[in-house]
C-alpha positions in Angstrom: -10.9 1.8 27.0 -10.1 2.6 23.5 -8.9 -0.4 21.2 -5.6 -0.2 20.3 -4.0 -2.1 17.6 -0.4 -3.4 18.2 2.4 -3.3 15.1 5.5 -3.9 15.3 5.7 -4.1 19.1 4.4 -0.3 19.3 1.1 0.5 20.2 -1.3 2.4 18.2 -4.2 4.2 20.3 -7.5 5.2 18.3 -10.1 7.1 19.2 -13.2 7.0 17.3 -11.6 6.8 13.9 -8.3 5.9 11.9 -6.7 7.6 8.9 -5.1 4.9 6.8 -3.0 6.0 3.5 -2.6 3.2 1.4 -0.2 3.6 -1.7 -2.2 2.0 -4.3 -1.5 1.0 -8.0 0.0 2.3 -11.3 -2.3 0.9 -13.7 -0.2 0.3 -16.6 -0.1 -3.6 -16.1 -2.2 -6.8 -14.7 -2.0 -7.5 -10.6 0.6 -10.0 -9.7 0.6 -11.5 -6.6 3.1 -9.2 -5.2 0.6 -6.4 -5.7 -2.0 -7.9 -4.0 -0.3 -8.9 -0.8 0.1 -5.7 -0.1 -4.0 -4.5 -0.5 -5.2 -7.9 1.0 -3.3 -6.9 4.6 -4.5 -2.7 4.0 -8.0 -4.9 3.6 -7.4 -6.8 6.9 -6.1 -4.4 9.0 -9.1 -2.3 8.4 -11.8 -5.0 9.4 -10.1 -5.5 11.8 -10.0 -2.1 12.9 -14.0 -2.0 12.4 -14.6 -5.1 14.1 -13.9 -3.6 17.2 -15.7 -0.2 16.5 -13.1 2.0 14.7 -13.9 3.7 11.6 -11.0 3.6 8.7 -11.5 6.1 6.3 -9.3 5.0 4.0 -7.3 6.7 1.2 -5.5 4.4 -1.7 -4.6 6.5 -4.4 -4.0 5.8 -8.4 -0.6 7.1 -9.7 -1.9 7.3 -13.1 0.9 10.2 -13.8 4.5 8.3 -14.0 6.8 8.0 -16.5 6.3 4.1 -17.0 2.7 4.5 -17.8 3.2 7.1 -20.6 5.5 4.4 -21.7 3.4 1.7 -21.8 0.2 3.8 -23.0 2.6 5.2 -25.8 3.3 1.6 -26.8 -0.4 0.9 -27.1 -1.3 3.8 -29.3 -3.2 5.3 -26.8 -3.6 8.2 -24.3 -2.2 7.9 -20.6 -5.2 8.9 -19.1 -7.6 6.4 -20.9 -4.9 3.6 -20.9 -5.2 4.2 -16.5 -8.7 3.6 -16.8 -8.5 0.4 -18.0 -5.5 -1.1 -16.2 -7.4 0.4 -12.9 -10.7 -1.2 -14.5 -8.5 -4.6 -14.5 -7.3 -4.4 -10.8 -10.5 -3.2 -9.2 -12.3 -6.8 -10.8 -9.1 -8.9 -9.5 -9.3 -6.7 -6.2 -13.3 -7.7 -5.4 -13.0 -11.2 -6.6 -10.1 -11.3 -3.7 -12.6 -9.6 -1.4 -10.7 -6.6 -0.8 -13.4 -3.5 -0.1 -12.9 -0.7 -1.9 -11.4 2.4 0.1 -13.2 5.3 1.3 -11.5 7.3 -1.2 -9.7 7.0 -4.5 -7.9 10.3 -5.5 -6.1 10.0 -8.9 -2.9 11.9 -9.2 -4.2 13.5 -12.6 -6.3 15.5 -10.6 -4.7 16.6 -7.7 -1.7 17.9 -10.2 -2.6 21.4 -8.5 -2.1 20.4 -5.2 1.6 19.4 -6.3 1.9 22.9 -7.6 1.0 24.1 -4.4 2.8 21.5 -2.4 6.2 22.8 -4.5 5.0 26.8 -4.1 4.7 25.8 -0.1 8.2 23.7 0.2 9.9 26.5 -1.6 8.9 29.0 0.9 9.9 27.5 3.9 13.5 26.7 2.2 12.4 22.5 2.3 12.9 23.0 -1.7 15.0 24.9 -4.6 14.0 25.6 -8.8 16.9 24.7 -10.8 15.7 25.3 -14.6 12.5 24.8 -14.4 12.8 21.9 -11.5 11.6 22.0 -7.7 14.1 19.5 -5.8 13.2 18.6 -2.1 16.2 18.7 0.2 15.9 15.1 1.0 19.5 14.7 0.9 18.7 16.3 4.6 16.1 14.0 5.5 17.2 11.3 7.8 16.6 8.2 6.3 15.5 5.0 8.0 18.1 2.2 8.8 19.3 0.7 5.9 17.7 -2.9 5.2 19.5 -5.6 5.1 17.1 -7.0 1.9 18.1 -5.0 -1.1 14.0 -5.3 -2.0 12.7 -3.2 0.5 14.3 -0.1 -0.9 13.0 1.7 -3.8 15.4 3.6 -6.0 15.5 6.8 -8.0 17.7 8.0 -10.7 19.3 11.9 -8.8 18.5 14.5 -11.1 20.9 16.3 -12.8 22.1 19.4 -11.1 20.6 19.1 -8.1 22.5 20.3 -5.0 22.4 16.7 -3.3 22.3 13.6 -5.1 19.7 12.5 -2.4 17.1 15.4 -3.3 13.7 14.4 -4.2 11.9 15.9 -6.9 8.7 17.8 -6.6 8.3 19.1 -9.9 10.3 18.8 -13.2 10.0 19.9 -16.8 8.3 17.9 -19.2 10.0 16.4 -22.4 8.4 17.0 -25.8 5.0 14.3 -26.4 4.4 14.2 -22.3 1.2 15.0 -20.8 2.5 18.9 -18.8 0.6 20.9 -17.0 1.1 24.6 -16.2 3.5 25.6 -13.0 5.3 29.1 -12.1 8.3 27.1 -13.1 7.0 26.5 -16.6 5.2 23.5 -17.9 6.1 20.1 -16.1 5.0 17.2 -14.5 4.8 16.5 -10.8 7.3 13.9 -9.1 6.0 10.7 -7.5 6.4 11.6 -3.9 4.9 14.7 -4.5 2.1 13.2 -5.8 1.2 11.2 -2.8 1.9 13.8 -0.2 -0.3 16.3 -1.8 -3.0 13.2 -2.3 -2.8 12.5 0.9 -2.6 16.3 2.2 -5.6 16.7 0.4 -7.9 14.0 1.3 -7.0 12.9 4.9 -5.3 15.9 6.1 -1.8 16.8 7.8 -1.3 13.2 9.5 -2.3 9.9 9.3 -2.6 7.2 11.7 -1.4 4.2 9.2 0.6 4.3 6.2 0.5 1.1 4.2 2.5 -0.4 1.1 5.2 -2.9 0.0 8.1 -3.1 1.3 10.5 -1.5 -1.3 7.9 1.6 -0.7 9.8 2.2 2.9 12.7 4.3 1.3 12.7 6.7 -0.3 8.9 6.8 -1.1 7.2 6.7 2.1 10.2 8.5 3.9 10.1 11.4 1.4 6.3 11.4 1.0 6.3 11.8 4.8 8.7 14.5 5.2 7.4 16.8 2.4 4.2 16.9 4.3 6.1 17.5 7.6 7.8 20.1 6.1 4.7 21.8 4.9 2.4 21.4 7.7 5.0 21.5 10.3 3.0 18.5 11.8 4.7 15.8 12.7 5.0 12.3 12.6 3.1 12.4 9.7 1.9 8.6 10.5 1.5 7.6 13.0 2.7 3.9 12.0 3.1 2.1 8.8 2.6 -1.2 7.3 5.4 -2.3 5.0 4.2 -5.6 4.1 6.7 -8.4 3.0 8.3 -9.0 -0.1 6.5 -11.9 -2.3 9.3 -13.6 -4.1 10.0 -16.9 -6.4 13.5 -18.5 -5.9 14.5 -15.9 -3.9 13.9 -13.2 -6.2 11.6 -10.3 -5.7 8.4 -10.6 -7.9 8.7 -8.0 -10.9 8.0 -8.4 -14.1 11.4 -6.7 -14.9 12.0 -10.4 -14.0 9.5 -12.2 -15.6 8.3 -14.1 -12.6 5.0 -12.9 -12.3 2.1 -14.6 -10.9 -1.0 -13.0 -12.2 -3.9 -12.9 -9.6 -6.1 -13.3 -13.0 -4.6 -16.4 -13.8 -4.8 -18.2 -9.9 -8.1 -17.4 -9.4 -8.9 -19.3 -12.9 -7.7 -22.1 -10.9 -8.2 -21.7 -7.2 -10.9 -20.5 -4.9 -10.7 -16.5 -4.1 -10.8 -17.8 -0.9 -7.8 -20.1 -0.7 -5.7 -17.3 -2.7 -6.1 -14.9 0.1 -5.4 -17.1 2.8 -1.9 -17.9 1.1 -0.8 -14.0 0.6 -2.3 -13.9 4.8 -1.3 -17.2 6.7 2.1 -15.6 8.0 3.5 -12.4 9.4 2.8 -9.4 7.5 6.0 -7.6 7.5 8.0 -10.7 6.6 9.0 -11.9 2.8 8.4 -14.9 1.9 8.8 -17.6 -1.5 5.9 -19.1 -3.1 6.8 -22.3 -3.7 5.1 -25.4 -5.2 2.1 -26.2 -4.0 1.8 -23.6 -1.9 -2.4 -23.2 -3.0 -3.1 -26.0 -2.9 -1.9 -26.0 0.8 -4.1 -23.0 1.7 -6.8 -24.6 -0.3 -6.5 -27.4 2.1 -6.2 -25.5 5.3 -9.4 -23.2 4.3 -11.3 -26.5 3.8 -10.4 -27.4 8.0 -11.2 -23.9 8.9 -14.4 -24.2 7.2 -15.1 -27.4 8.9 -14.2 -26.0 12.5 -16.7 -23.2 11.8 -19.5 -25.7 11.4 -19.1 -27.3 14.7 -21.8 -25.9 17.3 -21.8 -23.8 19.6 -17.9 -22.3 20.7 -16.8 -20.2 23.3 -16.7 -16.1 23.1 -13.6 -16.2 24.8 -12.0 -18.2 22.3 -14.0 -15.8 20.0 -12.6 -13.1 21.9 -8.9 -15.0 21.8 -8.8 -14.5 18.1 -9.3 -10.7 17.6 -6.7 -10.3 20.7 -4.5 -12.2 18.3 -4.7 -9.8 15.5 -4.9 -6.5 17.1 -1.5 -8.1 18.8 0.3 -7.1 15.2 -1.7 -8.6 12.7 -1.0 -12.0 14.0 -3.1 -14.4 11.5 -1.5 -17.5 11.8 -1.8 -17.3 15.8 -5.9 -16.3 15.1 -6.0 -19.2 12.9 -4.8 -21.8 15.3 -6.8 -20.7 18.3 -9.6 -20.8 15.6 -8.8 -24.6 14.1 -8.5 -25.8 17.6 -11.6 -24.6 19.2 -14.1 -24.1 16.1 -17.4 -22.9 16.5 -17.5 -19.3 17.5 -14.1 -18.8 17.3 -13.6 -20.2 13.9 -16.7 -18.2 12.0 -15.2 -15.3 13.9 -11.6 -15.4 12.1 -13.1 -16.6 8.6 -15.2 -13.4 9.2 -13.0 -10.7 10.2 -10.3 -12.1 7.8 -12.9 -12.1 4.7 -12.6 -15.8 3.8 -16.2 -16.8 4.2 
């Protein structure tokens, strides 16, 4: 039989290999905790995955083309491309100290600018897109949308551009001001738009469909909706994932972690303090799709929990089918906390098993 991995109550059938998209990083700024919530579970759910023979080739790009960037690279006297380098120099160190592998591949949207060209020429063909001065607009105002969430931070927003025929369309291409990076298009010089970029990143390296598509939250809608539906309309395949992973919302006092407001908690500065370890468990010791508050003492809590799963794994011997009890718990959606208890209880096998598979040995 074929593992199959369960999220969300649906199962996910593999075959041989999995295809995981992972929305990665715009590398203007540090890693908060926020951000890394959302690479440590792309991180478990491929060991996961492997543990049980499945290869993940996994894609998590670098949107090192975005407005904010220029912004912040502008502000530094320097230029948006080396600016990237150094903010993605930043995150890969706090990424490896929190044991997260690095993915298969690494596309960076400055590069695959063509494929947005040719992701507009294509969309603009089949009618999925329009040029209004020098603009390519997705009809996304067509596009059905996923239920509205409840939690105003798991939608992302967009300002609609001007003229556009909907106020809902997406753009795939627009015109670049005077002192921004541009590159050449049949609609004149311009700049691709941030959907775009993924769906031609994702086009590129991984092909038409993927089996997982992973990122925060607020990345549901309209991000990962119109990312998905640009390369549906394109390719004509569809669904274009096969599932995602929108992982929780990390908030303090109830409000979403951002440093628009100033409630950041740097991963640099935890791990000055706290085991790598102990940091990892916290972002993992709960459901994955669920958000949550840090609150006081929260490490300190997982520091104390990793020291009792360490001491379970050192008792001898332990049964597989405990063992065997644990990775049913997390190919049954991710479920960590229930791995953990089966592995605190019976130790052993079972404990060295979870630490393992869950990178906190």
């Amino acid at each position: 039989m074929s593992p199959t991995l369960r999220l969300a109550g649906a199962p996910l059938p593999l075959v041989g290999r999995a295809r995981a998209y992972v929305c990665g990083i715009t590398p203007y700024d540090t890693t908060h905790l926020g951000h890394a919530a959302t690479f440590v579970w792309a991180d478990v759910a491929s060991r996961v995955l492997r543990r049980v023979g499945v290869e993940v080739v996994s894609c998590r790009n670098v949107t090192d083309v975005d407005d904010v960037l220029d912004a912040a690279a502008e502000r530094a006297g320097a230029r948006f491309d080396s600016f990237a380098a150094v903010g993605q120099f930043r995150f890969d160190q706090d990424m490896a100290a929190l044991g997260v592998r690095p993915p298969t591949h690494e596309p960076r949207a400055h590069n695959h600018v063509g494929g947005v060209v040719a992701l507009a020429a294509a969309l603009v063909e089949r009618g999925a897109a329009y040029e209004r001065d020098g603009a390519v607009l997705f009809r996304a105002g067509q596009v059905a949308a996923p239920p509205v969430p409840a939690d105003p931070d798991e939608t992302s927003r967009e300002e609609p551009w001007p003229d556009a025929d909907d106020p809902d369309d997406a753009l795939v291409w627009r015109p670049a001001t005077p002192g921004e990076a541009a590159w050449p298009s049949p609609w004149g010089d311009g700049r691709p738009g941030w959907h775009a970029e993924c769906a031609a990143m994702a086009l590129t390296v991984l092909g038409p469909a993927v089996d997982l598509h992973i990122g925060g939250a607020d990345l549901r809608h309209p991000h990962h909706t119109h990312q998905a539906a640009m390369a549906e309309a394109v390719t004509q395949v569809r669904p274009f994932a096969r599932a995602r992973l929108h992982v929780g919302t990390v908030r303090i006092d109830g409000r979403k972690m951002a440093k628009s407001e100033g409630n950041l908690l740097l991963v640099g500065e935890l791990l000055e303090n706290h085991p790598a370890a102990a940091v990892r468990l916290l972002l993992l010791d709960r459901p994955w799709a669920r958000a949550w508050d840090v609150v006081p003492g929260a490490l300190d809590q997982a520091a104390a929990r990793l020291e009792r799963l360490y001491a379970a794994a050192a008792r001898h011997g332990g049964a597989e089918a405990a063992a065997d009890a644990v990775r049913e718990r997390l190919l049954d959606d991710l479920d960590v906390p229930g791995a953990l208890a089966v592995a605190e209880e019976d130790g052993g096998l079972a404990a060295r098993t979870a630490l393992a598979v869950l990178g906190l040995s």
